[in-house]
C-alpha positions in Angstrom: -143.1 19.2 41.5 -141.9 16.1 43.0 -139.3 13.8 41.1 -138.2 10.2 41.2 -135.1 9.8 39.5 -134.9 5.8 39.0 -138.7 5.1 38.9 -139.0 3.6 35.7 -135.2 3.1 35.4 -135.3 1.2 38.2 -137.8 -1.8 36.7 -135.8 -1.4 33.7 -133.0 -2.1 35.3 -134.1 -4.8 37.3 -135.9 -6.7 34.1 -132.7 -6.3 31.5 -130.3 -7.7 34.3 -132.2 -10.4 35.7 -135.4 -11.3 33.7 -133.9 -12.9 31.0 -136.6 -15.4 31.0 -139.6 -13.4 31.1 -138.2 -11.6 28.0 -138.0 -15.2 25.7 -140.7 -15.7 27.0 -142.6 -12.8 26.2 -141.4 -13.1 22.8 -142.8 -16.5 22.2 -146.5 -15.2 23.3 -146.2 -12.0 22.0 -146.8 -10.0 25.2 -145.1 -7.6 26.9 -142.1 -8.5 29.2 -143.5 -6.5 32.0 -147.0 -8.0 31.8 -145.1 -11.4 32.7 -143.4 -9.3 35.3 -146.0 -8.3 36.9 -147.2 -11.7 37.1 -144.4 -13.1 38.8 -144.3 -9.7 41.2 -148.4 -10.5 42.1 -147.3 -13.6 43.8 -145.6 -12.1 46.5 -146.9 -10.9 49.4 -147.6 -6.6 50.7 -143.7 -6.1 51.6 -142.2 -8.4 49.7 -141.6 -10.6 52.1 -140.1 -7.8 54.4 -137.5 -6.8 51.7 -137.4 -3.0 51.1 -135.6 -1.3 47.9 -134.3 2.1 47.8 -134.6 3.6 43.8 -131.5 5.9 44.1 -129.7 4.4 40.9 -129.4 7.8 39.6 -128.9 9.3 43.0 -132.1 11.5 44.2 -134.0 14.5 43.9 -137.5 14.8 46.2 -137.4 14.8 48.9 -133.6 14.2 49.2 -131.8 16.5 47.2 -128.7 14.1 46.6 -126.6 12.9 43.8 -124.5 10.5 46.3 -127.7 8.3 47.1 -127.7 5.1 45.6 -129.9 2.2 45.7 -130.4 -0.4 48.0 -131.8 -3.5 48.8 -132.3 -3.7 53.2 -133.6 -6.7 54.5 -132.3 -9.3 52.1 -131.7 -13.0 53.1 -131.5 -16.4 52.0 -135.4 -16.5 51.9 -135.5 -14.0 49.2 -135.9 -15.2 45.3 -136.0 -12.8 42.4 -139.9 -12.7 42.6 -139.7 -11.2 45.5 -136.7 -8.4 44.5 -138.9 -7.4 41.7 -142.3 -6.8 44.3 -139.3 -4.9 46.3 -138.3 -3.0 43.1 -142.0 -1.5 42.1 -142.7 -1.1 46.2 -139.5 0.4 46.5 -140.7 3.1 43.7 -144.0 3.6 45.1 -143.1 4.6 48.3 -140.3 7.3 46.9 -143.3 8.6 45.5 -145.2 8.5 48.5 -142.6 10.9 49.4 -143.1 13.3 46.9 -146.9 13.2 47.8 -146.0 13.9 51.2 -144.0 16.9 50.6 -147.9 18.3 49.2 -149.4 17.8 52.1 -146.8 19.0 54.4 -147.8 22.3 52.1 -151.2 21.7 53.1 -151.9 20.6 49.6 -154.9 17.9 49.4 -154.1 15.1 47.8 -157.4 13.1 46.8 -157.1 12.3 43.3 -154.1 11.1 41.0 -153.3 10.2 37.5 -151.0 7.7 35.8 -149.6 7.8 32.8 -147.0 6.5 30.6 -145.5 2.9 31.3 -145.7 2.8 34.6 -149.3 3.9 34.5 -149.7 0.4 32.4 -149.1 -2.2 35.0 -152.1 -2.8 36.9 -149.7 -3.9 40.0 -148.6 -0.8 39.9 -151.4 1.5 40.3 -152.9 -0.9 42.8 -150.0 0.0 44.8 -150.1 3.4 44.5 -153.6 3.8 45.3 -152.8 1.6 48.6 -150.0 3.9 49.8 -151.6 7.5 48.6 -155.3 6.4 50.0 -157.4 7.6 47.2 -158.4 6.7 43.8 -155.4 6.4 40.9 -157.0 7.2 37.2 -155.5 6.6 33.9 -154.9 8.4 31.8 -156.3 7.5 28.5 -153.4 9.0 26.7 -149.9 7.3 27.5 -148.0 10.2 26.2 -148.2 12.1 29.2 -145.3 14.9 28.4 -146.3 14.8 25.1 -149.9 16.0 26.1 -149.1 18.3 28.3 -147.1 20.4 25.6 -149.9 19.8 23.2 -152.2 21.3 26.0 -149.6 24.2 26.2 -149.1 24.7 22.4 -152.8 24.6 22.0 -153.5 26.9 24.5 -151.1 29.4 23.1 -152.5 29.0 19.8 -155.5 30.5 21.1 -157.7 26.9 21.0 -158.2 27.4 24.4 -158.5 30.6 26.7 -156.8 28.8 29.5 -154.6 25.6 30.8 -157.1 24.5 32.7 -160.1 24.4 30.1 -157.6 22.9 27.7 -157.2 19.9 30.3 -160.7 19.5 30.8 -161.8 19.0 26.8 -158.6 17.1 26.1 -157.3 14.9 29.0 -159.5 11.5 29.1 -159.5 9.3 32.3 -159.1 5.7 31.2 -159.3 2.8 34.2 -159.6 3.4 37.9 -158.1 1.7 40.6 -159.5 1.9 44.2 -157.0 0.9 47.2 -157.6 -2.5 48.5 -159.1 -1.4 52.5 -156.5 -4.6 54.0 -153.4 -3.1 51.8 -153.7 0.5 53.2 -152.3 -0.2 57.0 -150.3 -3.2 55.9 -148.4 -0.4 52.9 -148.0 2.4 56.0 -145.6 -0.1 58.4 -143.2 -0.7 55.7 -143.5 2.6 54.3 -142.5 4.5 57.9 -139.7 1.8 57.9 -138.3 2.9 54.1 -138.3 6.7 55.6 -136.0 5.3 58.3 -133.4 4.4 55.6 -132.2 7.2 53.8 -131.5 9.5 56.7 -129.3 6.1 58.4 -127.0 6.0 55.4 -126.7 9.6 53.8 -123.5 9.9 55.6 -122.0 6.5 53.8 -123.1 7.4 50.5 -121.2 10.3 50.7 -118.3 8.2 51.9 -118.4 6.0 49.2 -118.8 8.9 46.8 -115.9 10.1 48.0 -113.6 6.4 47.6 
């Protein structure tokens, strides 16, 4: 199991601190606020304009196991706009769990296939990016309750519905969209995703110094 702590937390974050405007907004179409986010976020550039974000808000779990972590933006300047934090923010995100996948295949673990679910498994931007920095093919899932499923899948299978886990996920989960990386993204994803690696390991020792202040 590999574990993001801020993955979602970190978009919501971003959007109820500084996308007051795509919230009114989305109120006056009735859409949701991250469909206009992911909008604004589509505009920028693979990189974000060579601004990285680290999602420790909560500190961290895979691969670092570290409550000290904290998040950070590296690279910003005066070129940098909000649209461009909040393509840093979902990167950012994406490439922590590029990490977990990595931890797999340092196991020898294949990793050719993955599913989305929940909110994050919504955004279109989202899933493009994953599929860019994992290689393969990211499915929907055509349920969004993803935790919820899996302890249906459970209950059901201890009710006796099912003789196993895995028959019980082949009758009941449903794959929805699927989202093939973009060939151009792929290289493009891996420079700035060896570069976020560089990061964490540079500043564990100051996170523990500040935890410590």
């Amino acid at each position: 199991m590999g574990v993001t702590q801020g993955a979602g937390l970190s978009l919501k974050w971003f959007r109820d601190n500084f996308c007051m405007s795509e919230k009114e907004t989305a109120k006056l179409m009735n859409v949701d606020e991250y469909y206009l986010m992911d909008k604004q976020a589509e505009q920028v550039p693979v990189g974000a304009n060579r601004l990285l974000y680290l999602p420790y808000l909560m500190g961290e779990r895979t691969p670092h196991l570290d409550p000290d972590a904290r998040g950070v933006f590296f690279g910003l300047s005066a070129i940098h706009t909000r649209r461009d934090m909040l393509r840093a923010v979902m990167e950012g995100v994406a490439y922590s769990l590029r990490d977990c996948v990595e931890v797999f295949r340092e196991m020898n673990v294949n990793v050719s296939d993955m599913m989305a679910c929940g909110g994050g498994g919504s955004s279109p931007l989202w899933r493009s990016m994953l599929a860019d920095l994992y290689n393969c093919d990211v499915k929907t899932a055509a349920s969004k309750e993803g935790p919820a499923l899996g302890a249906a899948i459970l209950a059901s299978v201890g009710a006796g519905l099912y003789s196993s886990v895995p028959e019980a996920c082949k009758a009941i989960v449903k794959t929805d969209k699927i989202q093939s990386p973009v060939h151009e993204n792929v290289p493009e994803y891996e420079k700035y995703y060896q570069l976020y690696k560089d990061i964490y390991p540079a500043l564990k020792a100051q996170f523990a110094k500040l935890a410590a202040l």
